[in-house]
C-alpha positions as CSV (number, residue, x, y, z in Angstrom):
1,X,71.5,95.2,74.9
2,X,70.1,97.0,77.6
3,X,73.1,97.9,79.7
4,X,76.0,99.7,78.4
5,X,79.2,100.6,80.4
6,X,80.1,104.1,79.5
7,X,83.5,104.3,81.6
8,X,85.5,101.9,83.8
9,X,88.7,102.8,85.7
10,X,92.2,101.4,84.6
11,X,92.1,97.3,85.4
12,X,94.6,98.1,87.9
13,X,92.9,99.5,90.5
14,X,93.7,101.9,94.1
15,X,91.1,101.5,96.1
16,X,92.2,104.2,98.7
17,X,90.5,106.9,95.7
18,X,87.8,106.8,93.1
19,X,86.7,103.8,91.1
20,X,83.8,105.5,89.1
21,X,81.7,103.1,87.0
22,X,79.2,105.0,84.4
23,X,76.2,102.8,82.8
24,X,73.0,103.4,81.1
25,X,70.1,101.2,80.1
26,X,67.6,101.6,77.4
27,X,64.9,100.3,80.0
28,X,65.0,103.3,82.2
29,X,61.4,103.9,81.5
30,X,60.2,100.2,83.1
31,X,58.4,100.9,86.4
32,X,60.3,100.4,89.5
33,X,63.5,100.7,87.1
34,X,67.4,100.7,89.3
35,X,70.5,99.6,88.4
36,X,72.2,97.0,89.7
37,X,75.6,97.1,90.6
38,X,77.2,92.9,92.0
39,X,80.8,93.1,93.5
40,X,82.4,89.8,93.6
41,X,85.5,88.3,95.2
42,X,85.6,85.0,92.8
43,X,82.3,83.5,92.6
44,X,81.3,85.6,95.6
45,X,79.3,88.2,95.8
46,X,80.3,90.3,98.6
47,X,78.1,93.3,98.2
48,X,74.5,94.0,95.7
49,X,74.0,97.8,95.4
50,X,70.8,99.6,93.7
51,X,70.7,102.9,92.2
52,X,67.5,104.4,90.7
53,X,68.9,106.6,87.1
54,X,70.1,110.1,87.8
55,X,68.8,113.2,86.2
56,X,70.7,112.3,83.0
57,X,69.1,108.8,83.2
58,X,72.5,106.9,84.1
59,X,73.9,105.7,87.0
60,X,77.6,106.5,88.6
61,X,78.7,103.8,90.7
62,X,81.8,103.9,92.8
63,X,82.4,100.4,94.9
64,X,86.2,101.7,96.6
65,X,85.1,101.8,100.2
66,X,83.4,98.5,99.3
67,X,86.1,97.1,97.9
68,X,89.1,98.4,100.6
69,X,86.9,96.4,103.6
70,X,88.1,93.4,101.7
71,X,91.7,94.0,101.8
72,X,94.1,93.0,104.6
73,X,97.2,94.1,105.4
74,X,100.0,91.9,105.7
75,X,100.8,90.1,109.7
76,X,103.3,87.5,108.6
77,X,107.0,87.9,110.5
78,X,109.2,90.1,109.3
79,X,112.9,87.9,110.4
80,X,112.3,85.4,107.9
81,X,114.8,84.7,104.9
82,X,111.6,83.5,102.4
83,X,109.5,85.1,100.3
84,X,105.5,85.5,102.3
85,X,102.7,85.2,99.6
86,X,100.1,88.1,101.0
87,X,97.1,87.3,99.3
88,X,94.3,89.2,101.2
89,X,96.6,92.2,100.5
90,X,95.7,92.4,96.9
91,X,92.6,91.3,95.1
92,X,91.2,90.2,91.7
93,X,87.7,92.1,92.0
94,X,85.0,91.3,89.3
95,X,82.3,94.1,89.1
96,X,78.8,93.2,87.3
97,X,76.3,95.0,86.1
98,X,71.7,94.6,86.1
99,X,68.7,96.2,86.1
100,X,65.4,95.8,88.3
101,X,62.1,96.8,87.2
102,X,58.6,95.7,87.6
103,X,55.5,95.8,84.5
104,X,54.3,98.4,86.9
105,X,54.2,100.5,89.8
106,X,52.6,97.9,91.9
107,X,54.0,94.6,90.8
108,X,56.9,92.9,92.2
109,X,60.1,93.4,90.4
110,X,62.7,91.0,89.0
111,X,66.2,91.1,88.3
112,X,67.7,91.1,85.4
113,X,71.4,90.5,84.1
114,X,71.7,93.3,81.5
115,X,70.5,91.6,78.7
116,X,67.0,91.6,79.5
117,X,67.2,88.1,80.5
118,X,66.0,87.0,84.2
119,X,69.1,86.2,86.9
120,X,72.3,88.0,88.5
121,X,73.7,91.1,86.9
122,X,76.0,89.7,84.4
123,X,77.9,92.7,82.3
124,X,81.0,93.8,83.0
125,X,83.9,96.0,81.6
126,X,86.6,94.9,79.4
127,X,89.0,95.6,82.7
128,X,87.2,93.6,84.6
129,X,88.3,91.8,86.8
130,X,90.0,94.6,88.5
131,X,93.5,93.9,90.8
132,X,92.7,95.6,93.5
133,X,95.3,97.1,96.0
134,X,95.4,99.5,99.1
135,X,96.8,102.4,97.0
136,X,96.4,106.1,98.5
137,X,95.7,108.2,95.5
138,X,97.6,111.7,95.5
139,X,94.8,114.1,93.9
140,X,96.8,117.0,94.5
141,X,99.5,115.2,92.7
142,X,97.8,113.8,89.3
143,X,97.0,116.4,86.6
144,X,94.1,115.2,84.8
145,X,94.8,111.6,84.0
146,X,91.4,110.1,85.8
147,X,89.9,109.6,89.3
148,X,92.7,107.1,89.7
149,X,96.4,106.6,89.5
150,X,98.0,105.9,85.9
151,X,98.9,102.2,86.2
152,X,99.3,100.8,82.7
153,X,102.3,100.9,80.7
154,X,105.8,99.0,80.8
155,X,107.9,99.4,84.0
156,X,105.1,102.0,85.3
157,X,105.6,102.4,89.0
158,X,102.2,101.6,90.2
159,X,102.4,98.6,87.7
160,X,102.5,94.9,87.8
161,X,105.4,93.5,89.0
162,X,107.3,96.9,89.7
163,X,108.5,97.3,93.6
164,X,106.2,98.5,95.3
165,X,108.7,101.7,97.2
166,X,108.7,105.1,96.2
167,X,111.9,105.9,98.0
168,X,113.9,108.3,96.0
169,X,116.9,107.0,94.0
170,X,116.0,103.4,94.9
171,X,116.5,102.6,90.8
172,X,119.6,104.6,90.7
173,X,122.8,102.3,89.7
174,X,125.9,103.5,91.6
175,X,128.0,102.6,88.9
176,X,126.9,105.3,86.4
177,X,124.9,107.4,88.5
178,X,125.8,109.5,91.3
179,X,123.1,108.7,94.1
180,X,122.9,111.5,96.9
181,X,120.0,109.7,98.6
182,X,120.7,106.4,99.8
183,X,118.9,104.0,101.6
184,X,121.6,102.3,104.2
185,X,121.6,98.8,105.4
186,X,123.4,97.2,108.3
187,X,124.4,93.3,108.3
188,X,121.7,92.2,110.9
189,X,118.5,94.0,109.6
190,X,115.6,92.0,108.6
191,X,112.6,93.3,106.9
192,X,110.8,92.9,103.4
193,X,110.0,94.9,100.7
194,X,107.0,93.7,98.2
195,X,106.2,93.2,94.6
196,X,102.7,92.4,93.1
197,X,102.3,89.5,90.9
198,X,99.5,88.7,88.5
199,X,98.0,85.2,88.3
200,X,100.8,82.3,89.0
201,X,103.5,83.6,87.3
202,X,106.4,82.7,89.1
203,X,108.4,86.0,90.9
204,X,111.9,85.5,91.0
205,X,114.1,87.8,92.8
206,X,118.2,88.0,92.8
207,X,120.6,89.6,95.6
208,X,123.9,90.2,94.8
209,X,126.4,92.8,96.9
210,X,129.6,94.6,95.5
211,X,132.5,96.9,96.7
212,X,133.6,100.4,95.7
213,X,134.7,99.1,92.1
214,X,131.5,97.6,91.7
215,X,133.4,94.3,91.6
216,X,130.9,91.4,93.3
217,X,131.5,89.6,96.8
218,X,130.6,86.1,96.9
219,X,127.2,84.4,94.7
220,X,124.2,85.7,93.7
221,X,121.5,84.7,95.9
222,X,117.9,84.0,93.8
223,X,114.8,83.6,95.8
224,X,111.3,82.5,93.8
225,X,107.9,81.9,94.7
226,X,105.0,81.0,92.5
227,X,101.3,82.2,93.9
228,X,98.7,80.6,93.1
229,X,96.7,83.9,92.4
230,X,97.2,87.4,92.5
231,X,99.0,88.8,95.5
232,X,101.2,90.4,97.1
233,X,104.6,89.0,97.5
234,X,106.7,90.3,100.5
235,X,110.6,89.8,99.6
236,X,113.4,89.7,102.2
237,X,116.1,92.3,102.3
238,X,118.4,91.9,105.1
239,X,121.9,90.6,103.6
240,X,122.3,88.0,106.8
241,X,118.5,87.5,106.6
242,X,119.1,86.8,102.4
243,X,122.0,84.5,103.5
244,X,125.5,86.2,103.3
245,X,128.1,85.7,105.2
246,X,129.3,88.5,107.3
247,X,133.0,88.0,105.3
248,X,131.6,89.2,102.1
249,X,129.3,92.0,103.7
250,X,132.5,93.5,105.5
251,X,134.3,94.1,101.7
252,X,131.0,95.0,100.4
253,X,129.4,98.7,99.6
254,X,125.9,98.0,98.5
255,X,123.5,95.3,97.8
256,X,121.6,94.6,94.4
257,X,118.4,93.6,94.3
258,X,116.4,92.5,91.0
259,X,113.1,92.0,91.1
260,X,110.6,91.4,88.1
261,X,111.1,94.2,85.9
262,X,113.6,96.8,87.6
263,X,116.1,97.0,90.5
264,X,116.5,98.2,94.3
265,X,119.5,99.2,96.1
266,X,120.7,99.4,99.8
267,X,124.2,101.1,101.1
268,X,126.1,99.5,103.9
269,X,125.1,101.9,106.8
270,X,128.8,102.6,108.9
271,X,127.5,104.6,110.6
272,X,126.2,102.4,113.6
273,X,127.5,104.1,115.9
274,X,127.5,101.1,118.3
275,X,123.6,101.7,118.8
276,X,120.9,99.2,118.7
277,X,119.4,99.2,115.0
278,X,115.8,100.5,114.9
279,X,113.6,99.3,112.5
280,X,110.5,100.1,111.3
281,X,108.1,98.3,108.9
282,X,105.1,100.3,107.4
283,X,102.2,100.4,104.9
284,X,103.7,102.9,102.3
285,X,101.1,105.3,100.4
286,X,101.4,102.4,97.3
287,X,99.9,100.2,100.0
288,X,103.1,97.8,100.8
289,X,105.6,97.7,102.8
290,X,108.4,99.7,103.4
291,X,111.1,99.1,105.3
292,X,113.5,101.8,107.4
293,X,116.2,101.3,109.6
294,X,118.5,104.2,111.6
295,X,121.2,103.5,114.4
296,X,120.4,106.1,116.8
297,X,119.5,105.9,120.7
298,X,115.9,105.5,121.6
299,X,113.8,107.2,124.3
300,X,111.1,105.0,126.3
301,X,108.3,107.1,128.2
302,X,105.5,105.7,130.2
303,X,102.5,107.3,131.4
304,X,100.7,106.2,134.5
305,X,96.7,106.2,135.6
306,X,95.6,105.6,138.8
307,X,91.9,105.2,139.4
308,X,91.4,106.0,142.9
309,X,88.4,106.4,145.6
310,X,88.3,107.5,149.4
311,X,88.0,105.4,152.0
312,X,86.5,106.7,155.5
313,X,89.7,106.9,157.9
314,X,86.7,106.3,161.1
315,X,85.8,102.6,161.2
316,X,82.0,103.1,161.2
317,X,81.5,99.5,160.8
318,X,83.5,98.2,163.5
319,X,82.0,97.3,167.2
320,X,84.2,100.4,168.6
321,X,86.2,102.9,166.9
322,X,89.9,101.8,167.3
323,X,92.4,104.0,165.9
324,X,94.6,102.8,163.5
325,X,97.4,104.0,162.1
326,X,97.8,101.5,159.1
327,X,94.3,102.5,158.2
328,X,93.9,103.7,154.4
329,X,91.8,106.2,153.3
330,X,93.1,107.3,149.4
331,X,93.2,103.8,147.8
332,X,94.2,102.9,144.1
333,X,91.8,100.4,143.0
334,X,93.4,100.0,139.1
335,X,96.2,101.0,138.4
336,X,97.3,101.3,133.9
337,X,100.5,102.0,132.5
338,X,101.3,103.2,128.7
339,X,104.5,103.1,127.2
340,X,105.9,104.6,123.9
341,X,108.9,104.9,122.2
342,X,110.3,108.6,120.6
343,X,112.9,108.3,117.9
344,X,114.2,111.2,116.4
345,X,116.1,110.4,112.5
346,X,119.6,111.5,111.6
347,X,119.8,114.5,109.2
348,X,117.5,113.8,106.4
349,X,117.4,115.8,102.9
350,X,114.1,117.2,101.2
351,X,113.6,113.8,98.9
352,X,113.8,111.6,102.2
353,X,112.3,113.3,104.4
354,X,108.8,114.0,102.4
355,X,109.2,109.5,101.6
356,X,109.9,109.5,105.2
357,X,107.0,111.5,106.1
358,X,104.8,108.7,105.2
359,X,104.9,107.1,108.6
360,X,102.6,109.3,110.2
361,X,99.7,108.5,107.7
362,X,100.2,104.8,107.6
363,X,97.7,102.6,108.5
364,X,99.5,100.0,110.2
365,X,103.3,100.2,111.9
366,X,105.3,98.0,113.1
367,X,108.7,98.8,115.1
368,X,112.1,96.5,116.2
369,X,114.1,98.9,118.3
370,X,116.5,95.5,119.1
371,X,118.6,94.2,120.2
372,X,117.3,91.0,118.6
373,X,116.5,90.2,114.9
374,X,112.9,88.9,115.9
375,X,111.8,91.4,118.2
376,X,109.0,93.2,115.9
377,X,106.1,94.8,117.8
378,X,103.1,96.4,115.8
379,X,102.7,100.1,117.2
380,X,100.1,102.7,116.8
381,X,101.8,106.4,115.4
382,X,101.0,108.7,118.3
383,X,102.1,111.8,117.2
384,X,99.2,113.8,115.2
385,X,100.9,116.9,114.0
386,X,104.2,117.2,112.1
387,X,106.2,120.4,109.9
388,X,106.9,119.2,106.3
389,X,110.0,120.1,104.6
390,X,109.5,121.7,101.4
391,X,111.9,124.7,101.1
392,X,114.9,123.5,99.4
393,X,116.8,126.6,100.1
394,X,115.8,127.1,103.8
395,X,115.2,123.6,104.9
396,X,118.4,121.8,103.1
397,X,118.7,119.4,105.9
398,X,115.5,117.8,107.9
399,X,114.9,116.2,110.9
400,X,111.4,114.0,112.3
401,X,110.9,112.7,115.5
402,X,108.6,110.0,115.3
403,X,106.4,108.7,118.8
404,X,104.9,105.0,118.7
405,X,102.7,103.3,121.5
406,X,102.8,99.7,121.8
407,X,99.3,98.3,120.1
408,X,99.4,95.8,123.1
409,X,99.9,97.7,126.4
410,X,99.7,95.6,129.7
411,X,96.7,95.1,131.6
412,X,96.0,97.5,134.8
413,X,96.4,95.7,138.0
């Protein structure tokens, strides 16, 4: 055989990090000799990369940045009460491996598929195809386990099936654990969290919300979709948005929510303070959605720009020289107005605050600062500098403002 895959990464892939591919070939002395390197979505082929041998005689490929230009993220609504198959927002990715040489330094090459048979590169990994998703990895955070996250396993966060949140304490069960961080919830939120799924297995999810002693109000609500490939699956979390009655949410305390392989929990927020609920949606560093909602008062600012020119007050242009009062000389010609939004959080602690702290490195936002359910806007995160909290003893409590701009501003005028 005359290609030989000497490492692959994990067959669950981020793509937001390193996906280092090692092969060598026993035809590296063949004029014209590089390695050829087929990324395919399918039957695709989306990209054909060449590499002549390095100094060792093998070729490191790494096709992330290739690979995250295929993946999407998600634009569906976020009021709805179903679960949204996302499927450009995770990928099966098949990588293939070839050679190209000539019979010498002046003939024309062909293309071989690793076998030293004539046609498309042809050999892949024993991971291949890769599920690939829009995962940030943390390389300050990993401690030699690869060039990419650890995803195998049973239950493993990053794996299949597992939500896709890292809040802190979102697996904690308030009946045998005491939870200091919790996530709250008010009646009238809407927003999704998601779960991967792998092929067309079906992904079935069940809501159920109890009081103090734990003791259930009203029937468990299941929800279940089945993709037709792998995806990502975006499930609903609001209890009205679910389909509870507002009886059983006023003797409730917290809602339950099983997904595939582990469960999610959400705390009745009383705190409303008669405020308008603001939401906010947002590609999390696991690359899905998270969803976060406060009752606090909201600040709008806007920013005007005025383009302007001069007019001449004398009318050089008229028969005689009248003078007129009305006459304008500094004239606005376009006139552009921005608007943003600045919301500052309640008192957060250090667990929250760093999950928190995600917003302002997401790549995509999207805000509902009310008073209605369906009143999402996508938003750009204007604020470009920000103090972490990471001093338990000095910093026990934590605040973040956060400042969005609309992604659609009006037109000047």
């Amino acid at each position: 055989m005359a290609i030989v895959i000497n490492q692959e990464p994990n067959s669950i892939a981020a793509v937001y990090g390193y996906l280092p591919h090692a092969v060598s070939s026993n035809r590296i002395g063949n004029p014209q000799f590089q390695y050829v390197m087929d990324i395919k979505s399918g039957s695709s082929v989306v990209a054909r990369i060449r590499q002549y041998p390095n100094p060792a005689g093998d070729a490191i490929f790494d096709p992330s940045q290739i690979i995250s230009d295929l993946l999407e993220y998600p634009t569906h609504n976020f009021d709805g009460g179903s679960q949204v198959q996302v499927p450009i927002q995770t990928q099966n990715i098949t990588i293939a491996f070839g050679e190209e040489y000539g019979s010498s330094i002046s003939s024309s090459v062909g293309l071989y598929d690793g076998r030293d048979v004539l046609g498309p590169p042809s050999v892949s990994g024993s991971n291949t195809p890769l599920v690939c998703l829009p995962v940030q990895v943390d390389y300050q955070g990993i401690n030699s386990s690869g060039w990419n996250f650890n995803a195998t396993g049973s239950g493993a966060s990053y794996g299949m099936k597992a939500w896709y949140t890292n809040y802190p304490s979102a697996s904690l069960d308030p009946a045998s654990v005491t939870v200091d961080t919790k996530r709250k919830l008010d009646f009238n939120d809407t927003g999704f969290l998601q779960t991967p799924t792998s092929g067309s297995s079906t992904v079935s999810i069940s809501y159920a919300i109890f009081n103090d002693s734990n003791v259930q109000q009203g029937s468990t609500i299941i929800k279940s979709i089945s993709p037709s490939d792998t995806c990502m699956v975006s499930n609903p979390i609001g209890p009205d948005q679910v389909g509870f009655s507002q009886a059983n949410w006023n003797n409730s305390t917290y809602l339950k929510v099983i997904g595939p392989t582990n469960t999610v929990y959400f705390y009745k927020d009383n705190d409303t303070c008669h405020y308008d609920r603001f939401q906010i949606q947002f590609i999390n560093r696991l690359g899905a959605l998270e969803w976060y909602g406060i009752s606090l008062p909201t600040q709008q600012n806007s920013r005007v720009k005025r383009e302007e020119y001069t007019k001449p007050f004398l009318p050089w242009s008229d028969s005689t020289a009248v003078y007129n009062q009305l006459q304008r000389g500094r004239t606005t010609y376009n006139v552009s107005k921005t608007d943003d939004i600045s919301i500052t959080t309640p008192l957060l602690d250090q667990a929250e605050a760093q999950w928190l702290e995600q917003i302002y490195d997401s790549p995509a936002v999207w805000i509902n600062p009310g008073p209605t359910k369906d009143y999402w806007k996508p938003v750009v995160v204007s604020t470009n500098r920000f103090v972490r909290n990471v001093n338990k003893r000095g910093q026990k409590l934590f605040q973040y403002t956060f400042q969005f701009e609309y992604s659609n501003q009006n037109s000047g005028r």
